[in-house]
N, C-alpha and C positions, 0 to 999 in steps of 0.2 A: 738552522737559523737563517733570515731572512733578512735583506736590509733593502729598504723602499726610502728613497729617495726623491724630493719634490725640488724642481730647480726653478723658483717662481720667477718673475721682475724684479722683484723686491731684496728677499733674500731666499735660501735655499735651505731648508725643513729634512732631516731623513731620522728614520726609526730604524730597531733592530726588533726582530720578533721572534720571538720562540714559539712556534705552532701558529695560535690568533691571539696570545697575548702580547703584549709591546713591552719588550724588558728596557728600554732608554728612547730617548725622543732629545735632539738637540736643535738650533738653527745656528746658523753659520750664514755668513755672508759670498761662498762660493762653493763649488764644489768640484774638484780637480782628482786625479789620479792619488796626489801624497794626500788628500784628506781621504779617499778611502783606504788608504794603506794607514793611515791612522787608527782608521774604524777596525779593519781586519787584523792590525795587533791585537787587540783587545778581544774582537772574536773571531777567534780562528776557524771556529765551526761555520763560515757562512758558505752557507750554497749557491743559494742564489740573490741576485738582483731585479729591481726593478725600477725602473728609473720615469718620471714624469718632468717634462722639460719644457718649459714654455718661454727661454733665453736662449745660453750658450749652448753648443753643442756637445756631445757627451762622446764621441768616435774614442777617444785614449781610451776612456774608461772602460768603454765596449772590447777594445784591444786590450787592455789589463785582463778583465775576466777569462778571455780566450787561455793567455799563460796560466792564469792560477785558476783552473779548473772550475770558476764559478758561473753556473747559469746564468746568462741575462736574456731576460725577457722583453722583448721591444712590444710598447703597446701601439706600435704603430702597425702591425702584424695583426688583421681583425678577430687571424682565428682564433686568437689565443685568449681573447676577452672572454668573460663569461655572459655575456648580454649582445643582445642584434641589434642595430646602431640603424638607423633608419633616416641620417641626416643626408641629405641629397648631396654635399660636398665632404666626405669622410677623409679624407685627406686633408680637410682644411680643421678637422673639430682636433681644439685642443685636447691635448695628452691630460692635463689636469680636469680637465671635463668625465671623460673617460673616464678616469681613476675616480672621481668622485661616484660617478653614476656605476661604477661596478659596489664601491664600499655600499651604495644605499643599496641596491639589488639582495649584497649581503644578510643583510640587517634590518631591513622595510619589507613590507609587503604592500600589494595595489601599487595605486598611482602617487609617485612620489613630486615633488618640488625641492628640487634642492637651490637653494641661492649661497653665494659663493660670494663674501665681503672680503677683495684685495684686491689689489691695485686696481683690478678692471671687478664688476659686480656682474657675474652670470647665473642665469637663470635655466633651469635644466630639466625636462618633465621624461620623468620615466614611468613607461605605463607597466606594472608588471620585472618583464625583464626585458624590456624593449625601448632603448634609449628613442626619442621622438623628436626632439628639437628642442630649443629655446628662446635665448636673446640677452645680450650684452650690452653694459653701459658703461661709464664712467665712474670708478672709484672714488672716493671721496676725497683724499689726498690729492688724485687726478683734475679734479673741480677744480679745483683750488688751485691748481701750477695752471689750468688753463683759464681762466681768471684775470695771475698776472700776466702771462705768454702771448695774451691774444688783445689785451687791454695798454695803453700807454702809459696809466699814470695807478693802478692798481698793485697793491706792495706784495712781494713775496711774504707769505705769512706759511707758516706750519698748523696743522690743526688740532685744536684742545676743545675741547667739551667746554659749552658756554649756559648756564642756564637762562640767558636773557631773552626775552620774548621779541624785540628786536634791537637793531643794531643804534650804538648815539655814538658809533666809533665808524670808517670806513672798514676797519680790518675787523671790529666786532661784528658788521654789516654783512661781511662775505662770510665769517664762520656760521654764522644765523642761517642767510640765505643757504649756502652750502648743504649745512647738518638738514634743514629742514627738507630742502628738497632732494638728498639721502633718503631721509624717511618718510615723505611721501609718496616717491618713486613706491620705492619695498612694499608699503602698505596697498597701493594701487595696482603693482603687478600679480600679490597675491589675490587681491579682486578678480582681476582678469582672469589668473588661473583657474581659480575656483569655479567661477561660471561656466567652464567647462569641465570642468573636473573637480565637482563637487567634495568627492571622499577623498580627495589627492592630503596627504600630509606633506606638511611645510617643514623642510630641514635649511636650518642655515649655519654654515660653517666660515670660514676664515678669519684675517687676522685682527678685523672690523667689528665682529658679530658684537662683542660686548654693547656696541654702541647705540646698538639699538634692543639691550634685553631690559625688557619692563615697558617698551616703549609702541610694539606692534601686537595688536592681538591674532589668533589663529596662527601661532609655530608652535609646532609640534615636540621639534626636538631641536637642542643645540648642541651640534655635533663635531665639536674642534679637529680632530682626528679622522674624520671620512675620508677624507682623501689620502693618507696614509693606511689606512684601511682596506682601502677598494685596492692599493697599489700589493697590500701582500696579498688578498683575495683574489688576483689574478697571479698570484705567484702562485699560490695553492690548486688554483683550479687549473695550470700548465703541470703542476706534481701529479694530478691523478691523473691526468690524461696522456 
């Protein structure tokens, strides 16, 4: 058994898997030594880890596995991906990119698109099995704290789905403007894509994606789970090797 672990900004995501099936899936707001000593109560069988970390550092937990016999695989270690990474700064591509772009490599064939709705919204083209590059923007929630952050007289507001066409409120103003240009971003960078990469399928996953389904045409799949995915499919593909 397997346990993949995703350490976002936001909150922290980890699954257990028996082979490539996912026997539990929780989120937690941190993730420390005593929560995976929580986890390993309950499955004593794990082997190994896999950890995606785009916050705090993970060093204990690295030292935990060492004592209790359990593999951990660092994805910052290229050899051990299952895909060749072609981003000119590899040391700077996040670990959650990576685990995504291995999950699709898994599960896709050709030229994929993967976009990635949480905190930050990334965009990811994998040709084949050859990660290529992307590009990053601001999350939706992100808008919105910069908004009132960067503005003097703009209200911290949270965001909720508005059906109005436009704003007759300040703060229904910003959710308008906000969502819309959410969704016309997505809708315009799969343009972009496409134009080059005609046959490429559109995958969108994270904790946003609801927000815009019925909403954009051309996605292929919506894929909650890739990035927990890609992270045991690199545990897998370190097992046979």
């Amino acid at each position: 058994m397997n346990l993949v672990v995703d350490i976002g900004n936001t909150n922290t995501r980890w699954a257990v898997f028996r082979n490539k099936k996912m026997v539990e899936h929780n989120a937690i707001n941190g993730f420390s030594v005593e929560s995976f000593k929580i986890i390993l109560s309950k499955y004593s069988m794990l082997k190994a880890i896999c950890v995606s970390n785009t916050a705090s550092a993970v060093n204990d937990i690295y030292e935990y596995c060492l004592k209790s016999n359990i593999k951990y695989i660092p994805i910052q270690d290229f050899s051990n991906l299952p895909l060749e990474i072609q981003y000119k700064t590899k040391n700077t591509l996040g670990s959650d990119r990576i685990a995504l772009a291995a999950g699709a490599v898994s599960k896709y064939s050709g030229v994929k698109l993967i976009i990635d709705l949480g905190t930050c919204i990334t965009y990811d083209i994998i040709v084949d099995n050859v990660y290529v590059g992307g590009q990053i923007s601001l999350g939706l929630k992100m808008r919105l704290a910069a908004l009132h952050s960067y503005t003097h007289k703009l209200p911290s507001i949270s965001f909720q789905e508005s059906s109005a066409f436009l704003g007759t409120t300040t703060a229904e103003g910003m959710l308008v403007g906000v969502y819309d240009s959410f969704v016309f971003e997505i809708k315009n960078v799969i343009e972009k894509y496409k134009s080059r990469y005609p046959n490429a399928i559109v995958i969108i996953t994270g904790g946003d994606m609801s927000l815009i389904k019925n909403k954009i045409k051309n996605i292929n799949f919506f894929d909650p789970y890739l990035l927990m995915e890609g992270l045991n499919y690199i545990i897998a593909c370190n097992e046979e090797a």
